[in-house]
GUFIBA-571882 format. One record per residue (C-alpha): residue number from 1; residue in one letter; x, y, z. Coordinates in nm, 2 decimals. Example, Ala and Ser with C-alpha at 12.3 -4.5 7.8 and 13.67 -1.06 7.14 Angstrom:
<i 1&aa A&u 1.23&v -0.45&w 0.78>
<i 2&aa S&u 1.37&v -0.11&w 0.71>
//
This chain:
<i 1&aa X&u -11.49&v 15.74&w 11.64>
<i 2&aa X&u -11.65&v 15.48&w 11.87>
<i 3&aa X&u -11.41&v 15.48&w 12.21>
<i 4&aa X&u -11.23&v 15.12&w 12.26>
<i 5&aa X&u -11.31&v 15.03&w 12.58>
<i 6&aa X&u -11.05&v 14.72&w 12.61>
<i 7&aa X&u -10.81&v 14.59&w 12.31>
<i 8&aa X&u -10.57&v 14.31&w 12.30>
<i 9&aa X&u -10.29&v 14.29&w 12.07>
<i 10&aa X&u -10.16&v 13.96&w 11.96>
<i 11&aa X&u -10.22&v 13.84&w 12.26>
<i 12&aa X&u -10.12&v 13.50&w 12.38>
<i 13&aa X&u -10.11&v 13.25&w 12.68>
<i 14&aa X&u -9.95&v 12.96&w 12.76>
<i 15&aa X&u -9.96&v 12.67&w 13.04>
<i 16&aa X&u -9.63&v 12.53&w 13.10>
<i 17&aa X&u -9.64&v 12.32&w 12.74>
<i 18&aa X&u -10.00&v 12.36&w 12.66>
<i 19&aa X&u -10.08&v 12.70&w 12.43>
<i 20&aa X&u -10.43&v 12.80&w 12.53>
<i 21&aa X&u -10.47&v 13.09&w 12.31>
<i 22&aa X&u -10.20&v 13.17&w 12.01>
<i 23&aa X&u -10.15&v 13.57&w 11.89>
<i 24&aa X&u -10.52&v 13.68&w 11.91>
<i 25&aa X&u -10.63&v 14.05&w 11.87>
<i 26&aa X&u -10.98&v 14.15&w 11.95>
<i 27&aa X&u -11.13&v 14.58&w 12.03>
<i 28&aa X&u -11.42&v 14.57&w 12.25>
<i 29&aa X&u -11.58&v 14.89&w 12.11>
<i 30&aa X&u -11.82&v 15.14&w 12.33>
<i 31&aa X&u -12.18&v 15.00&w 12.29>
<i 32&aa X&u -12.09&v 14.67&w 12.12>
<i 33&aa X&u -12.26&v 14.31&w 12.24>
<i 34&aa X&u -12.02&v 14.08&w 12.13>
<i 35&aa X&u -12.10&v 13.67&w 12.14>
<i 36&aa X&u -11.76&v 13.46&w 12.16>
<i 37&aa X&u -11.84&v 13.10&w 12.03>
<i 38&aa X&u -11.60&v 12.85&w 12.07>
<i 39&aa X&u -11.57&v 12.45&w 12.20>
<i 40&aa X&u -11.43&v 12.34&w 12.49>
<i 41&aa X&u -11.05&v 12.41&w 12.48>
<i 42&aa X&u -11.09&v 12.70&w 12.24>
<i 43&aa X&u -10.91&v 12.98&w 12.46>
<i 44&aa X&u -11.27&v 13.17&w 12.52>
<i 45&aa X&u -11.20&v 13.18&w 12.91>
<i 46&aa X&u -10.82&v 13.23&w 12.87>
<i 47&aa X&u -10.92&v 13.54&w 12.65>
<i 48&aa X&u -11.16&v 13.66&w 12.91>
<i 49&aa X&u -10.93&v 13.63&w 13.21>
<i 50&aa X&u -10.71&v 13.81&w 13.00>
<i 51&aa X&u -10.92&v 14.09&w 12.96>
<i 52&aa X&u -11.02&v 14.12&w 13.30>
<i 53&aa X&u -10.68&v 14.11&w 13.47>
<i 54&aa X&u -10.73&v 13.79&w 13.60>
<i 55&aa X&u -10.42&v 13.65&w 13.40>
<i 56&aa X&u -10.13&v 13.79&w 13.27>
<i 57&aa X&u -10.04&v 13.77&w 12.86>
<i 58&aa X&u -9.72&v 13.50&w 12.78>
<i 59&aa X&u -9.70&v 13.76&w 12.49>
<i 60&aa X&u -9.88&v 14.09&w 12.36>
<i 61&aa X&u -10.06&v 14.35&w 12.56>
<i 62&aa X&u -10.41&v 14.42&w 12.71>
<i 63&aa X&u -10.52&v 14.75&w 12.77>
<i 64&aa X&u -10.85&v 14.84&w 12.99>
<i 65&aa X&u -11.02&v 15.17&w 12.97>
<i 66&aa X&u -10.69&v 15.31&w 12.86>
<i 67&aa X&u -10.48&v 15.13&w 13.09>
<i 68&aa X&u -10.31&v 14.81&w 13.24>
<i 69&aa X&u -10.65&v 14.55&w 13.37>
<i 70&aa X&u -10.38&v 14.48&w 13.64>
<i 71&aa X&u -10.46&v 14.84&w 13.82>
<i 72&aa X&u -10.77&v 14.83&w 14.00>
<i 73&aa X&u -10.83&v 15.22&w 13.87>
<i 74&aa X&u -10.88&v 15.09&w 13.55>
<i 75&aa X&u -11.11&v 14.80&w 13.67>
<i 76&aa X&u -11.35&v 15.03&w 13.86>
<i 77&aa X&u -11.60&v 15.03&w 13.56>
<i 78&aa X&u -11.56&v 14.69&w 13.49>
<i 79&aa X&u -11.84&v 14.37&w 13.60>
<i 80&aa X&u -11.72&v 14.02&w 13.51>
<i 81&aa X&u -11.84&v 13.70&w 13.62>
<i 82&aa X&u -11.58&v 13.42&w 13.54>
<i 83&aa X&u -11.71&v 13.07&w 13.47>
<i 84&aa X&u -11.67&v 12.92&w 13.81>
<i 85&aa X&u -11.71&v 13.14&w 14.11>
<i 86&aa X&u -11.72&v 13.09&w 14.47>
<i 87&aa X&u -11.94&v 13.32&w 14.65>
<i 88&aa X&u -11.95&v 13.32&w 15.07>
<i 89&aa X&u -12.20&v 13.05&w 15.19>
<i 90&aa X&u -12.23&v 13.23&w 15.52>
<i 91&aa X&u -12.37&v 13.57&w 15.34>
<i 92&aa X&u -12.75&v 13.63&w 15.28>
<i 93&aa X&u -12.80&v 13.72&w 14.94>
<i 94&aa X&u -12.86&v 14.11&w 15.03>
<i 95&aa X&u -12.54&v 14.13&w 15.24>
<i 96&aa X&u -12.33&v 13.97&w 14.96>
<i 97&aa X&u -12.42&v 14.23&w 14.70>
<i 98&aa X&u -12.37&v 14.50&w 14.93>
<i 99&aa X&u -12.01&v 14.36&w 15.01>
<i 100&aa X&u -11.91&v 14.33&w 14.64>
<i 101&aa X&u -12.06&v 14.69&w 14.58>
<i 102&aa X&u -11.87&v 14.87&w 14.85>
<i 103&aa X&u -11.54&v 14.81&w 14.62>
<i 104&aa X&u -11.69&v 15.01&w 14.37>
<i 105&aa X&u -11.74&v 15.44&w 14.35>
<i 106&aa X&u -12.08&v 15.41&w 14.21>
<i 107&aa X&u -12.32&v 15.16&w 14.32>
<i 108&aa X&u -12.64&v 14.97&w 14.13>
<i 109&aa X&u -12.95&v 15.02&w 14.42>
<i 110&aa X&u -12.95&v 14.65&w 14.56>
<i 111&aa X&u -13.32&v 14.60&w 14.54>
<i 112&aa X&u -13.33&v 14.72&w 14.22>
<i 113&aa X&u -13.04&v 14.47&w 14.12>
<i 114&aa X&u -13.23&v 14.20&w 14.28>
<i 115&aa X&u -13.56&v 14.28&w 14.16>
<i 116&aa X&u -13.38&v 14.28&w 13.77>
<i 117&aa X&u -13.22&v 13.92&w 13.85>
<i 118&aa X&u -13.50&v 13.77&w 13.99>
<i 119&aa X&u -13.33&v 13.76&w 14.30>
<i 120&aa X&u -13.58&v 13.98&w 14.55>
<i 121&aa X&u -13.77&v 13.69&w 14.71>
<i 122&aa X&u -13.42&v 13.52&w 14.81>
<i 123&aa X&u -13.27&v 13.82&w 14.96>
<i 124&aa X&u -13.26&v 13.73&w 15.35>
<i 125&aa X&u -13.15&v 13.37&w 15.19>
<i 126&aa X&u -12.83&v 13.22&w 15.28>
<i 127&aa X&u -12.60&v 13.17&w 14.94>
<i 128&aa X&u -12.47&v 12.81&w 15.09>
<i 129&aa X&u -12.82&v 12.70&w 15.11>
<i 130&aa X&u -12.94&v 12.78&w 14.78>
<i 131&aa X&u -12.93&v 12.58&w 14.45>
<i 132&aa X&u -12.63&v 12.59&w 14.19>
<i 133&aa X&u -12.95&v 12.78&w 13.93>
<i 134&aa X&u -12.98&v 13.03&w 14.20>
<i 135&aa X&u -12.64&v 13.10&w 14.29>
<i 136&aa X&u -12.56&v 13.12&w 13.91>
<i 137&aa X&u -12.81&v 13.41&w 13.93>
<i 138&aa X&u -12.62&v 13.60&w 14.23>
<i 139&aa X&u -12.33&v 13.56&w 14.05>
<i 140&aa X&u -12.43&v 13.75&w 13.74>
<i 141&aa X&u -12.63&v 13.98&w 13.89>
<i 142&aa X&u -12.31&v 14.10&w 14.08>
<i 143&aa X&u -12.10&v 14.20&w 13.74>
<i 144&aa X&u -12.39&v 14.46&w 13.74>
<i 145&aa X&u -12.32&v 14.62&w 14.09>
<i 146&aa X&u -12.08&v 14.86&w 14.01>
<i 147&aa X&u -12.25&v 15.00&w 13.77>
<i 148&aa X&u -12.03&v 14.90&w 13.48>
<i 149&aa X&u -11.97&v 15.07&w 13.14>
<i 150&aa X&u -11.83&v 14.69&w 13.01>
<i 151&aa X&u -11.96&v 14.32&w 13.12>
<i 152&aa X&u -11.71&v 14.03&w 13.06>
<i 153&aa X&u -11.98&v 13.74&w 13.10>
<i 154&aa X&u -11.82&v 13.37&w 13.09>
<i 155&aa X&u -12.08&v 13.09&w 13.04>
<i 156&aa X&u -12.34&v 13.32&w 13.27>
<i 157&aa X&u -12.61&v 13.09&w 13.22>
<i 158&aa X&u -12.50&v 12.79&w 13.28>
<i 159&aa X&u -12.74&v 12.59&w 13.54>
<i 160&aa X&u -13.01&v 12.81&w 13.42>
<i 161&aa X&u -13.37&v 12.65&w 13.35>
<i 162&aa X&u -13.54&v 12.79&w 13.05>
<i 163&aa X&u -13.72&v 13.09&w 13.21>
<i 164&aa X&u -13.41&v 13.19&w 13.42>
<i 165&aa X&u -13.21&v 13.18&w 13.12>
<i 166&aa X&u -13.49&v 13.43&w 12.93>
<i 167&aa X&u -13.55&v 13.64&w 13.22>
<i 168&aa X&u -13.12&v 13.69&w 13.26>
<i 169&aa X&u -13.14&v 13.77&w 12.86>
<i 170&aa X&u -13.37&v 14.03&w 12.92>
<i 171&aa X&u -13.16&v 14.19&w 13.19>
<i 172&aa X&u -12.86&v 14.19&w 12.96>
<i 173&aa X&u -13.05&v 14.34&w 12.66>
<i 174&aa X&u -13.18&v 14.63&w 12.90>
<i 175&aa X&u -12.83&v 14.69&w 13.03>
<i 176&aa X&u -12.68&v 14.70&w 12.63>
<i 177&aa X&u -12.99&v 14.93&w 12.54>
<i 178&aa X&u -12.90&v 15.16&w 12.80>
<i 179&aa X&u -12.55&v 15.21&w 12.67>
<i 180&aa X&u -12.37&v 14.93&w 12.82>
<i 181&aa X&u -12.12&v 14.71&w 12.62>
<i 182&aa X&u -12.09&v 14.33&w 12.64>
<i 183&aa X&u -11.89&v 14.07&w 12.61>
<i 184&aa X&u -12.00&v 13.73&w 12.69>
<i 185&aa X&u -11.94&v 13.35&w 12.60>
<i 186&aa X&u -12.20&v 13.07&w 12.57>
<i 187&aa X&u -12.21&v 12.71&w 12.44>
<i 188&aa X&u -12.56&v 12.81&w 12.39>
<i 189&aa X&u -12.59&v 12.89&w 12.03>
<i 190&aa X&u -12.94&v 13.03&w 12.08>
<i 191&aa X&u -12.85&v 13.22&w 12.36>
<i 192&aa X&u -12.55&v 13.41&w 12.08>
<i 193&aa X&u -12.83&v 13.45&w 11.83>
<i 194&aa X&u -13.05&v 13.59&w 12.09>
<i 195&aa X&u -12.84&v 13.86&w 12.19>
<i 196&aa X&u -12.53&v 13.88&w 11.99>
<i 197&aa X&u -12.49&v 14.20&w 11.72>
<i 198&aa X&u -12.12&v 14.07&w 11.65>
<i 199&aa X&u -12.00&v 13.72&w 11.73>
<i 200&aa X&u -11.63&v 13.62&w 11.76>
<i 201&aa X&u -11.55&v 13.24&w 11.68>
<i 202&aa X&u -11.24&v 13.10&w 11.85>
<i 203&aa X&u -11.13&v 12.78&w 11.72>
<i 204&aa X&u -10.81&v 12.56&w 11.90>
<i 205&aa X&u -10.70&v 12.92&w 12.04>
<i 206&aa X&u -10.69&v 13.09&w 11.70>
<i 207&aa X&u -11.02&v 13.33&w 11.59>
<i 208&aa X&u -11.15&v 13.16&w 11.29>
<i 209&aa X&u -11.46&v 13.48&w 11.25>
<i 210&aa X&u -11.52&v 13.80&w 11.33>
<i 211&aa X&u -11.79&v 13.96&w 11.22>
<i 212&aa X&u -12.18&v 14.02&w 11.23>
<i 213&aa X&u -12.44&v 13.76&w 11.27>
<i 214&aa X&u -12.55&v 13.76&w 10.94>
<i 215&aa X&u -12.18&v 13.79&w 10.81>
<i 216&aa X&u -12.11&v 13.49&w 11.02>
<i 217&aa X&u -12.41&v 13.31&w 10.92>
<i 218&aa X&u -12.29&v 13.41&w 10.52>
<i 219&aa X&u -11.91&v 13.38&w 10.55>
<i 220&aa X&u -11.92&v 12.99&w 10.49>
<i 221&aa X&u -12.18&v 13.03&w 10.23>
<i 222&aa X&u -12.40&v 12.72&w 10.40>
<i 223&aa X&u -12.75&v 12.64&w 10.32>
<i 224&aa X&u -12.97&v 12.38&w 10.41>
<i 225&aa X&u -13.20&v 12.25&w 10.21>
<i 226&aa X&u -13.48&v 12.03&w 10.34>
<i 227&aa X&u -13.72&v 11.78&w 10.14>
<i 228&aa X&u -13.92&v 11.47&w 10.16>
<i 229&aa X&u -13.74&v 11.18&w 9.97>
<i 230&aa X&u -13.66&v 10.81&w 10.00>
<i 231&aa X&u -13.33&v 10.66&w 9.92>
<i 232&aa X&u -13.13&v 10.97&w 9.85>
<i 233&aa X&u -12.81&v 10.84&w 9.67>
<i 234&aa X&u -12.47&v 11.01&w 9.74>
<i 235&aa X&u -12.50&v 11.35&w 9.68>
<i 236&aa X&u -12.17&v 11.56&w 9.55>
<i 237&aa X&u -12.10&v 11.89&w 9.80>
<i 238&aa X&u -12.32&v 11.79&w 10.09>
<i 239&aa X&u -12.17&v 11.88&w 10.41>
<i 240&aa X&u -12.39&v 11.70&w 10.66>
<i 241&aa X&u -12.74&v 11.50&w 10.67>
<i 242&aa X&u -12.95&v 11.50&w 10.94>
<i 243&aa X&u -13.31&v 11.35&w 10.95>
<i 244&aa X&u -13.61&v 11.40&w 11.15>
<i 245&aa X&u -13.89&v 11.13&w 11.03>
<i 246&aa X&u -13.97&v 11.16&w 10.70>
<i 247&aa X&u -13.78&v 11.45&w 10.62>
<i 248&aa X&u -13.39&v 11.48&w 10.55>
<i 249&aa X&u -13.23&v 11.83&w 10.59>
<i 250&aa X&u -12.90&v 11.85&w 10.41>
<i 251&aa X&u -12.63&v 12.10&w 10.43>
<i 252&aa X&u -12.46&v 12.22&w 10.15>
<i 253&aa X&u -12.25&v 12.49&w 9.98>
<i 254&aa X&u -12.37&v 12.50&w 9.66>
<i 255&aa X&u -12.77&v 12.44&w 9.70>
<i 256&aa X&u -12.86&v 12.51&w 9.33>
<i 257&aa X&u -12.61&v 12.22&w 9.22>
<i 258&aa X&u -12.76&v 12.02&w 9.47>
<i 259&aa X&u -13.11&v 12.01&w 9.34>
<i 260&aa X&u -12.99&v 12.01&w 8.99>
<i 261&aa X&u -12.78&v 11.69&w 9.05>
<i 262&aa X&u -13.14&v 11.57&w 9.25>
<i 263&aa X&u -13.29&v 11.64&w 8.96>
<i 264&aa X&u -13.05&v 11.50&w 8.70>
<i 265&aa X&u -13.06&v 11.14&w 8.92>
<i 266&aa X&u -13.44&v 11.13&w 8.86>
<i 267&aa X&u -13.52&v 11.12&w 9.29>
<i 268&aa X&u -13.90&v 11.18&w 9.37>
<i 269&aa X&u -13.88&v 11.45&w 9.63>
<i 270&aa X&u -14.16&v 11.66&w 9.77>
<i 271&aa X&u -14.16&v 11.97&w 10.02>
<i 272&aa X&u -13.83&v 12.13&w 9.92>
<i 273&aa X&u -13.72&v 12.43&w 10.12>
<i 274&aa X&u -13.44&v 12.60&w 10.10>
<i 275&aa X&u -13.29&v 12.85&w 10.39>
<i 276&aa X&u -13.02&v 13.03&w 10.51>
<i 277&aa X&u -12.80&v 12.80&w 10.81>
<i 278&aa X&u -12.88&v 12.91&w 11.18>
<i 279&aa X&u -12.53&v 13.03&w 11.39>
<i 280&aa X&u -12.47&v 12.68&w 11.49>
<i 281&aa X&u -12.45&v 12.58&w 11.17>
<i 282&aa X&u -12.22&v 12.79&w 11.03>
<i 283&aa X&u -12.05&v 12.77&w 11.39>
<i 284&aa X&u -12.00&v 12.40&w 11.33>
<i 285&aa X&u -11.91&v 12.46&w 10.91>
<i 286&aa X&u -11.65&v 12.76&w 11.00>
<i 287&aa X&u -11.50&v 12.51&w 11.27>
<i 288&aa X&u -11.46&v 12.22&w 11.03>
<i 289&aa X&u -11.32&v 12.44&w 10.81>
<i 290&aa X&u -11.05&v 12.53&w 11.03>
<i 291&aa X&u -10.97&v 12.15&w 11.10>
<i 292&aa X&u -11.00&v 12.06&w 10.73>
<i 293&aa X&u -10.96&v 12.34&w 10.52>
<i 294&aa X&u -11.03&v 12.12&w 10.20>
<i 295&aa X&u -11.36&v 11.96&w 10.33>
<i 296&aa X&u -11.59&v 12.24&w 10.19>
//
């Protein structure tokens, strides 16, 4: 049996009158890299805070490694790095990651840390004089300097440029190849489809999937079919339409009655492809679904 490294059980959390996040239950299993998709509002940091001790359940129970997140023995082999952090302008960039790694019994080797971050020619920086990119970076590259056996990531690339992003992606992927288990959020699509072997979708505080990619992908049975046309009438079962010059993509739960009913209204049409949807289609079909269960 794979060990569970954190579970909660019908968890909830509420803000005076607001409910952020209704009875969830989610195991973060040794070894897993887990993607949690959601919009603004959906209870992904709520769930994460939760996870890390940062705030307590209105109902249900966490546990961490076996035990309450609360106790700091039980956070020892824990790295997180919340959405919005605050990190000592003062520090240089070296001292800072040696402050955060003197709370933990096993330390990461700082140059090596910084080196894997892309962080080694701004070690003698001061944090208050760098850019938002760069102290996204630090931040990130911290969860890592205990050593941890779980990663609670929330939004980590946010302020990224495209090779910072990629270059943090690859850090993550060494760190899950070597063992390590991960949870992290992103309103990135890509960047769940990149990484993710088992993606959680969290919908108006409520999980709407959990499953594999492909399951995820498959679970609203979405394709999209693309083709060259003019003057497409209404089609019956089409879930969106998008175009991009001469070519119209439509999404659609039923693509073999689609191009029957193309071919039944006698439309000329050229270049038809059919495919499975990418993650942020289904993402966006699964979370329809959940506000309209009759729409598809």
């Amino acid at each position: 049996m794979t060990e569970t490294l954190a579970r909660a059980v019908e968890v909830s959390r509420r803000y005076g009158d607001v409910t952020a996040l209704h009875p969830t239950s989610l195991d973060i299993r040794a070894g897993e890299l887990i993607g949690l998709l959601g919009p603004n509002g959906a209870g992904k940091s709520t769930l994460v805070n939760l996870l890390a001790g940062l705030r307590r359940p209105t109902s249900g129970s966490i546990s961490l490694f076996g035990g309450s997140p609360g106790d700091p023995v039980h956070r020892r082999s824990l790295g997180t790095t919340p959405q919005e952090t605050g990190l000592p302008p003062t520090l240089k960039v070296r001292e800072c990651v040696d402050f955060v790694s003197a709370h933990y019994p096993s330390r990461a080797d700082r140059d090596e840390l910084l080196e894997r971050f892309g962080l080694a020619e701004l070690r003698d920086r001061q944090i208050g004089g760098l850019s938002g990119g760069q102290k996204r970076r630090i931040a990130v590259a911290l969860a890592f300097a205990g050593r941890p056996r779980l990663v609670l990531l929330d939004e980590p690339t946010t302020g990224l440029d495209v090779e910072a992003r990629r270059a943090l992606w690859d850090a993550i992927r060494d760190f899950h190849a070597g063992g390590g288990t991960v949870l992290l959020t992103s309103h990135y699509l890509e960047e769940i489809e990149a990484l993710a072997e088992r993606v959680v979708v969290l919908g108006e505080g409520r999980v709407l999937a959990d499953d594999s990619l492909a399951s995820v992908r498959g679970m609203v049975g979405v394709r999209r079919v693309t083709l060259t046309a003019a003057g497409l009438p209404e089609l019956p079962g089409v879930l969106g339409v998008e175009t991009d010059g001469a070519r119209t993509h439509l999404l659609t739960s039923d693509a073999d009655r689609l191009v029957r009913e193309l071919v039944l209204a006698d439309v000329p049409f050229s270049g038809l492809e059919i495919r499975a949807t990418t993650l942020e289609e289904a993402f966006l079909a699964i979370t329809a679904q959940d506000a309209h269960p009759t729409a598809v």
